[in-house]
C-alpha positions in Angstrom: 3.8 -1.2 2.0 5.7 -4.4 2.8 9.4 -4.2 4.0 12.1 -4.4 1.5 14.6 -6.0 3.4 15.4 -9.9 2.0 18.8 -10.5 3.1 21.5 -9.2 5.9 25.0 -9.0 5.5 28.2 -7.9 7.4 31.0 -5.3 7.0 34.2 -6.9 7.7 36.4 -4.0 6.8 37.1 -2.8 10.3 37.8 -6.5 11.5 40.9 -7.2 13.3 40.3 -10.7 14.4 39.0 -13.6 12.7 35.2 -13.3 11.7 32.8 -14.5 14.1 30.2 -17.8 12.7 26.7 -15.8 12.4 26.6 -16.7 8.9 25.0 -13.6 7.3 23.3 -13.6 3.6 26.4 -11.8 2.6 30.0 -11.2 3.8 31.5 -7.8 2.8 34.9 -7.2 2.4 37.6 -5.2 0.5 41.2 -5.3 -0.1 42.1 -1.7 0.6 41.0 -2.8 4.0 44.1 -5.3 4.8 42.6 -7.7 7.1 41.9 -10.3 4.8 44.4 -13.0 5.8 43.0 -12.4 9.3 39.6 -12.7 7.9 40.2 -16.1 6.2 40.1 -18.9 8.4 36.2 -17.7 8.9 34.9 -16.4 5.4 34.8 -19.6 3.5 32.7 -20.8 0.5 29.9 -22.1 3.1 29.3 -18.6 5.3 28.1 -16.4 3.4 28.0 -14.7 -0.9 31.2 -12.9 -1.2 30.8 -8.5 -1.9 34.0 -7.2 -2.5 34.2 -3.4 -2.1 37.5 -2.0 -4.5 37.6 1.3 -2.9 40.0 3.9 -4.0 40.1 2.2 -7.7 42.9 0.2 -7.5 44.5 -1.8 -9.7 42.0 -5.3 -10.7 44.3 -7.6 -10.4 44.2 -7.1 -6.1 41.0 -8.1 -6.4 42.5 -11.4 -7.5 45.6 -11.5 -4.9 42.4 -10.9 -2.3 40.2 -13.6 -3.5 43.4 -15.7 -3.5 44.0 -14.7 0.5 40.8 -15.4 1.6 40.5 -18.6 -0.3 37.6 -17.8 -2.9 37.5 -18.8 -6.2 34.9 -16.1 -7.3 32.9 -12.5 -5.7 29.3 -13.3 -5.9 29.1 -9.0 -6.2 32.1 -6.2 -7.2 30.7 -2.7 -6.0 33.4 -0.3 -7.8 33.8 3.3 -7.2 31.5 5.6 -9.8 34.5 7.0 -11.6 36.8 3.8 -12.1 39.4 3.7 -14.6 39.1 0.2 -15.3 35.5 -1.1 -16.2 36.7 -2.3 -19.3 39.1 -5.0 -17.1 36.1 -5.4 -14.8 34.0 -6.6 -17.1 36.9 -8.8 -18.8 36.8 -10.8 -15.2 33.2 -10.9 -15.0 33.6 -12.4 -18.1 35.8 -15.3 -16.8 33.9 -15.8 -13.9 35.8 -13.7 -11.3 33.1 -11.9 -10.8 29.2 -13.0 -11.1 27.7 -9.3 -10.9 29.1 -5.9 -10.7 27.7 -2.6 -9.5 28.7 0.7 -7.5 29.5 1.8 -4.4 28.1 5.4 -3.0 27.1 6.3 -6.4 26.5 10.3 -6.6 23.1 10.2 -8.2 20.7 8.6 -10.6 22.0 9.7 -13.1 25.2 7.4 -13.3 23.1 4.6 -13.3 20.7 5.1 -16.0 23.5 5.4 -18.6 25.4 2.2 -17.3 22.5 -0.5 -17.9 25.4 -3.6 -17.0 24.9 -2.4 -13.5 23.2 -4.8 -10.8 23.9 -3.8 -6.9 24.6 -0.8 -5.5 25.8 0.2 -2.5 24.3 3.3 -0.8 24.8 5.0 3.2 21.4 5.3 4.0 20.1 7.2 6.9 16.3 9.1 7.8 17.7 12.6 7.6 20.2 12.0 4.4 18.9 9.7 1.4 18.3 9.9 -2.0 14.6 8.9 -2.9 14.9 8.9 -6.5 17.9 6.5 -6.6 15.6 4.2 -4.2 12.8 4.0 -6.7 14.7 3.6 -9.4 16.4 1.0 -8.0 13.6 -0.2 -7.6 11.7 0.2 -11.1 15.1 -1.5 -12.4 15.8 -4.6 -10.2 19.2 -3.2 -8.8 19.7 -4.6 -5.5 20.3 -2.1 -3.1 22.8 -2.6 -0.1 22.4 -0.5 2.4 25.2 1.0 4.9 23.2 2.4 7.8 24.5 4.8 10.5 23.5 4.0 13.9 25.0 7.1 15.4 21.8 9.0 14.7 20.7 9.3 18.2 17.9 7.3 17.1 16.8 3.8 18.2 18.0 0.9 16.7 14.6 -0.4 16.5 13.7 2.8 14.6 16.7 2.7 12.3 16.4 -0.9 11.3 12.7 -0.7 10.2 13.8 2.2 8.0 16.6 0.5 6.6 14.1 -2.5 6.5 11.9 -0.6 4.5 13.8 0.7 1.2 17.0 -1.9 1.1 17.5 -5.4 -0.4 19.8 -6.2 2.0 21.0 -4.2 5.2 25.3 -4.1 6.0 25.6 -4.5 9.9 29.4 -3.4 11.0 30.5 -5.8 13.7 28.8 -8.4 15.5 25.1 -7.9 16.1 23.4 -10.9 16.0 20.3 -9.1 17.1 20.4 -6.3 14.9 20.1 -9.2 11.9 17.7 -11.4 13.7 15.2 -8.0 13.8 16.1 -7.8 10.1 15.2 -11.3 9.6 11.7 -10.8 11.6 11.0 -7.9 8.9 10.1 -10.0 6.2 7.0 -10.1 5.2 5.6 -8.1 7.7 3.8 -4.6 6.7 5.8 -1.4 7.5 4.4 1.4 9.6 3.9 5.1 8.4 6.3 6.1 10.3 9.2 4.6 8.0 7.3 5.6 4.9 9.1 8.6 2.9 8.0 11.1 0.3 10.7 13.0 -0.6 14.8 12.7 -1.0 15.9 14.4 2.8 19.6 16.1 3.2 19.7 18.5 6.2 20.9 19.3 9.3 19.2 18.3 12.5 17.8 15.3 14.1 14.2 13.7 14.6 12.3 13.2 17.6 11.2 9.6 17.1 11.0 7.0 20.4 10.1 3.5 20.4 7.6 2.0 23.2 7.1 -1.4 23.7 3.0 -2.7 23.2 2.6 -5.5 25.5 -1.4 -5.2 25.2 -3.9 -2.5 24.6 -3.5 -1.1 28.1 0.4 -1.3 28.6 2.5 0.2 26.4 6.0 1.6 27.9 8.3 3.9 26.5 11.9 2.5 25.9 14.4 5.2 26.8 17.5 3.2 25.7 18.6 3.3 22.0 20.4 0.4 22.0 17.4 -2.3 23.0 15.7 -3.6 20.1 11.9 -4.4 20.4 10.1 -7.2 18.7 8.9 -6.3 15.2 5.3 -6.9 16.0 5.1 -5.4 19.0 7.1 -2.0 18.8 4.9 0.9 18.4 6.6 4.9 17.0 5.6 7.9 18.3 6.8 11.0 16.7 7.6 13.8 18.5 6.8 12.7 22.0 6.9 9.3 23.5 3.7 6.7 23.2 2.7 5.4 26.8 -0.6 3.9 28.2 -0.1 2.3 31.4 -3.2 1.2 33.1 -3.7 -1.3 36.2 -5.6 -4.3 34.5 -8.1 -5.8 36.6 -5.6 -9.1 37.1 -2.2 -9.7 36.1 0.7 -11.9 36.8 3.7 -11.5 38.2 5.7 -10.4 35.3 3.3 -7.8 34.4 3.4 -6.6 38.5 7.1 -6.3 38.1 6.6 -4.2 34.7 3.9 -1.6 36.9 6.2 -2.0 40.1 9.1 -0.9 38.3 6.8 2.0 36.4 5.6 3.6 40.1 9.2 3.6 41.1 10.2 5.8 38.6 7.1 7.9 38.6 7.1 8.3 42.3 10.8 8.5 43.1 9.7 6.1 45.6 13.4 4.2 45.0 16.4 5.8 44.5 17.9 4.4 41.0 20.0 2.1 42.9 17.7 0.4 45.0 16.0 0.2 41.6 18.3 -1.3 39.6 18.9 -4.1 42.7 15.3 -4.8 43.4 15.0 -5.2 39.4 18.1 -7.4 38.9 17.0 -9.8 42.2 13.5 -10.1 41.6 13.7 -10.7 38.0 16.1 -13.0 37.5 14.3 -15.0 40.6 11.3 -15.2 39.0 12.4 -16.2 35.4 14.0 -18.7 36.9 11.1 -19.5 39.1 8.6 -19.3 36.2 10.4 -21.4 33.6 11.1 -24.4 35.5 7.8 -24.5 36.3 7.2 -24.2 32.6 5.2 -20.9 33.2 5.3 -19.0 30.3 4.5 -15.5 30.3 5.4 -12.2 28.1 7.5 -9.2 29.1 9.3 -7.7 31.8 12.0 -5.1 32.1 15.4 -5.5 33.6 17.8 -3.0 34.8 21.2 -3.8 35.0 25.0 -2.4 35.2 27.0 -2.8 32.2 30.7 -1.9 33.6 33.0 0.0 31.6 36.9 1.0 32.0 36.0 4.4 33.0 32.5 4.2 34.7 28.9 2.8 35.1 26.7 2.6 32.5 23.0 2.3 33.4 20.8 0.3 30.2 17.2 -0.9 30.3 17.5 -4.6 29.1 14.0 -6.8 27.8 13.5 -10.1 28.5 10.4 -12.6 27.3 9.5 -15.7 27.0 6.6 -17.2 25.0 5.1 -20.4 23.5 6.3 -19.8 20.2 9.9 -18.2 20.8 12.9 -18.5 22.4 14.0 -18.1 25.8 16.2 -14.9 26.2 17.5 -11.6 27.8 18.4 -8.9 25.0 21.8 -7.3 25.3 22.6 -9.2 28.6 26.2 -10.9 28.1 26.4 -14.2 29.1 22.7 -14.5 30.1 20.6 -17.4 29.7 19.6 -18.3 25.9 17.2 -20.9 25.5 15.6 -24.3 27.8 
């Protein structure tokens, strides 16, 4: 099965400055959420379709004093809570051109939907070890776009949680900046899941899953990538469930980059570095060499990096990927301030 995924959008209703240009698909908002003046100077009619969230059922006529503050004639999508007073007005500004489509937010089941046939998006937290299948397919059957509103405190990885979400929703929420989480989205489409993301039945329990994410540079290298928050490359991402997929074998000649990748490999196998010596030989010889490599227009695949992220209270140790290649950009994932593009 293909992913789902078509669109991204973004959750502006923890915001608290003014709304960073990454132009999602969509731009979500709501007025309970009182940061819409702050929002304004950034959410104009040219950066993304306008989802207004009216949580808490208020009265409709804030949705109007909000589409007044952030300077928007219309919402592109209402989502309303399941048990709202008043549809009837709802409909009356859909009517008037307010509001293009309506739909729900966090419905409780099926069930809701099938009697209200007006209904066109919903909005649904989705997560592997909490969803409602049934909903999903019928969603599905029906043409309802589904928005999904992931959780990415799953002790998952990313990569991980944004194929599933990938795989059953329309269009994936991202809260905050993360321009990488919706450039993976974007690289989703069109591409075949795995079997890994595939479900068969609704899941609601307690627990977690043991799922890891390795990075397939060929046939014989494929390295296990320990830190949730780096995102691997659609294509070449591989899931093992239940243990960690690795294969790392000396090919019979390799560059420098792929030296650096088995260099780095012993070292930890062999405790032959401490992980500070580690993290310095990494940082020195890596950034020499990319810099090395692309001047001399030299381009190669994958290395890791390991670098220090500081924080107020102490170190923080992350893995960080880096590649270049003939038909992508230039970059260093996660790695502020780092080099982009030639």
């Amino acid at each position: 099965m293909k992913y789902k995924v078509k669109s991204t959008g973004i959750d502006t209703r923890k915001y608290k400055s003014i709304f960073p240009d990454i132009n999602p698909d969509y731009i979500i908002t709501s007025p309970m959420s009182g940061n819409d003046y702050i929002l304004e100077p950034g959410i104009d009619d040219d950066s993304g379709k306008l989802v207004v969230i009216m949580e808490k059922d208020p009265d409709p006529s804030i949705l109007l004093y909000h589409l007044q503050a952030i300077h928007r004639s219309a919402a592109e999508i209402v989502l309303l809570e399941q048990t709202t007073k008043y549809l009837d007005d709802y409909m009356y500004l859909r009517e008037t051109g307010y509001i293009k489509e309506l739909g729900y937010y966090l419905p409780a089941d099926t069930s809701g939907l099938i009697k209200d046939t007006w209904i066109s998006a919903v909005g649904i937290k989705i997560d592997p070890l909490h969803f409602d299948l049934d909903l999903l397919k019928y969603a599905e059957e029906k043409g309802i776009t589904l928005f999904g509103f992931p959780d990415f405190d799953n002790n998952l990885p990313d990569t991980f949680n944004l194929s599933f979400y990938g795989r059953y929703c329309d269009c994936v929420v991202i809260e905050g900046y993360s321009p990488e989480r919706i450039s993976y989205l974007q690289g989703l489409r069109d591409l075949e899941a795995p079997v890994e993301v595939e479900m068969t039945k609704s899941v609601n329990k307690k627990g977690k899953l043991s799922i890891y994410a390795s990075l397939k540079i060929n046939e014989d290298l494929i390295i296990p990538c320990t830190d949730l928050e780096t995102i691997i490359n659609p294509e070449e991402v591989v899931f093992g469930l239940g243990k960690e997929i690795e294969k790392i074998e000396e090919p019979e000649e390799y560059d420098e980059f792929q030296e650096l990748v088995l260099e780095l490999w012993r070292g930890l196998q062999e405790k032959t570095y401490s992980r500070e010596e580690l993290i310095d030989f990494m940082r020195y010889r890596s950034v020499a060499l990319i810099d090395k490599s692309y001047n001399l227009g030299f381009l190669s695949r994958y290395a890791f990096v390991l670098v220090i992220r500081e924080s107020k209270k102490k170190k923080i140790y992350k893995n960080y990927l880096f590649y270049v290649s003939e038909d992508r950009k230039f970059y260093i994932r996660n790695l502020k301030n780092a080099l982009q593009e030639g």
